[in-house]
C-alpha positions in Angstrom: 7.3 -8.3 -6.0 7.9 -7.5 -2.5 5.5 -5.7 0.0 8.2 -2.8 0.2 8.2 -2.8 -4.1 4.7 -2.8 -4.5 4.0 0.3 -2.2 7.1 2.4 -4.1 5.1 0.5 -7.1 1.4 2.6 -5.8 3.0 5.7 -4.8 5.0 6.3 -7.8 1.7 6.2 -9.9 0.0 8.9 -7.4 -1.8 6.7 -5.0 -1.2 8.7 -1.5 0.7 7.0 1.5 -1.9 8.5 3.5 -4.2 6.4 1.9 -2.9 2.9 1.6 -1.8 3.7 5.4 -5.9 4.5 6.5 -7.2 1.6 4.6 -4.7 -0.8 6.5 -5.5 1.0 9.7 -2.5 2.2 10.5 -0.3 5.7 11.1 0.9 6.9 7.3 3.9 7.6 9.4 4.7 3.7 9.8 4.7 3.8 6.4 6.8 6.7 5.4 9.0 5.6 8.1 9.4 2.4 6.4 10.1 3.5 3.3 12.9 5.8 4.4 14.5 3.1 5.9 14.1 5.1 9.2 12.5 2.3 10.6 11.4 -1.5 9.9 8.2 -2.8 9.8 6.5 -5.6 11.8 5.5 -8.8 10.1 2.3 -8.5 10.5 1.7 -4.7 9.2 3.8 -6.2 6.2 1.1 -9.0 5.7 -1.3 -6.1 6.3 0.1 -3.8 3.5 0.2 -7.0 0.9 -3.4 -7.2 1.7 -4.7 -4.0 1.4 -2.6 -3.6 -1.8 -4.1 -6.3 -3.5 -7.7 -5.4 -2.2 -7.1 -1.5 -3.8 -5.3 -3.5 -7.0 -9.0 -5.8 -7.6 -10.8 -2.5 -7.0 -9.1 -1.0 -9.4 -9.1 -4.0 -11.9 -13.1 -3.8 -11.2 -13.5 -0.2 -11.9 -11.7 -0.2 -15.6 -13.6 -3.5 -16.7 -17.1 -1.8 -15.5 -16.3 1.4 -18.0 -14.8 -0.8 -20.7 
């Protein structure tokens, strides 16, 4: 899945742009931007997002198998 999927993939199942933008460090505008196609994004802020996704995605992973 590609950087560009996998944040429509977080913010169709209520995670906040706002958020995923402040834990990469960045503007949520850059992402919003981005995902209107108002605007591209650099190679490394898309390196950055596929990060921070995957960081929020263990987290997540983590959480459910400590209440199961």
């Amino acid at each position: 899945m590609k950087p560009k999927e996998q944040l429509i993939f977080f913010a169709e199942r209520g995670m906040a742009i706002s958020y995923i933008a402040t834990r990469m460090g960045v503007n949520p505008t850059t992402l919003t931007k981005w995902l209107r196609n108002d605007k591209g994004i650099t190679h490394k802020n898309e390196e950055l997002l596929t990060l921070t996704l995957k960081n929020i995605a263990e987290e997540l992973i983590s959480v459910t198998k400590s209440e199961g």
